[in-house]
N, C-alpha and C positions, 0 to 999 in steps of 0.2 A: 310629319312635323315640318312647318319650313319656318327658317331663322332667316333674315333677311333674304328674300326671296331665292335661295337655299333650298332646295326639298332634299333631307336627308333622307327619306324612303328609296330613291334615287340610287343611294350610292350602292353595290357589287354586295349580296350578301354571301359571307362565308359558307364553303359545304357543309354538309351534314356533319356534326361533331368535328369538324378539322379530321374527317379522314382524308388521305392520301390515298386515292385511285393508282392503278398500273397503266394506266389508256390517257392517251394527249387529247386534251380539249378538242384538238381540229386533227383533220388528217393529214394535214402537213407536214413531210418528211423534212431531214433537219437542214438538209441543200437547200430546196426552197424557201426554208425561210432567215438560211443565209443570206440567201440570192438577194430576196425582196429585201433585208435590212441593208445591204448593200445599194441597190439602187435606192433605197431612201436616203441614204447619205448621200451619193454623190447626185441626184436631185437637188437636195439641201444645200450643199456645195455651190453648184451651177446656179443656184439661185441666188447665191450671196456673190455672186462672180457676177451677175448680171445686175443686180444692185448698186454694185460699186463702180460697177461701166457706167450704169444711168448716173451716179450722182456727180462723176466725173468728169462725165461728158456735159453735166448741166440740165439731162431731160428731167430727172427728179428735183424738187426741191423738197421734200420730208428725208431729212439726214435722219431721224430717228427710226425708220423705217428700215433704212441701209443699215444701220449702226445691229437694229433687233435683226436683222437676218444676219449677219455675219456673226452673232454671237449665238443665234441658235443651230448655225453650221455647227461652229467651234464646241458648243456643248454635245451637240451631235459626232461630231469627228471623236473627241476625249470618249464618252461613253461608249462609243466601237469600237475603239485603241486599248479600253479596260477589258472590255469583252473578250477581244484577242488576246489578252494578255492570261486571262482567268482561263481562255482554253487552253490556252500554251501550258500552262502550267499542269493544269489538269490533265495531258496528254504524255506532259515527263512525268508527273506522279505513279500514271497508271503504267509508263514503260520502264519504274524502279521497280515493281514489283515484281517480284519472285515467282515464278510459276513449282 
């Protein structure tokens, strides 16, 4: 089906009945893909650093360009800062517990 050139066939279909498997989609152990979320942010980072040098300096003239990168840092930086915060959490929870 495509609704203004949209193809919904496209989008991610659900597993089998919504079961929940015991096995991670990829092999990736959970460092790794700390790691790599980590360098994606401060990629993103350095990249809205480097934006704001060019429109500073005058080599850019698209402010909206500068303006979208520094807010999809900042969107990026918040969503990493929740994530730490939901492990933090999740890590006193599981150190109240009673053995």
């Amino acid at each position: 089906m495509n609704i203004n050139g949209f193809n919904i066939n496209s989008l991610p279909q659900p597993s089998s009945a919504g079961r929940v498997s015991g096995e991670l989609a990829t092999s990736d152990d959970f460092g790794s893909v700390v790691t790599s979320a980590l360098d994606s942010l401060n990629a993103s980072q350095l990249g809205a650093e480097q934006e704001v040098a060019k429109a500073v300096s005058g080599e850019s003239q698209d402010l909206h360009k500068t303006i979208i990168a520094i807010q999809s840092a900042d969107l990026q930086f918040q969503l990493g800062l929740q994530v730490r915060n939901k492990l933090i959490g999740a890590y006193e929870e599981v150190m109240r517990m009673q053995v």
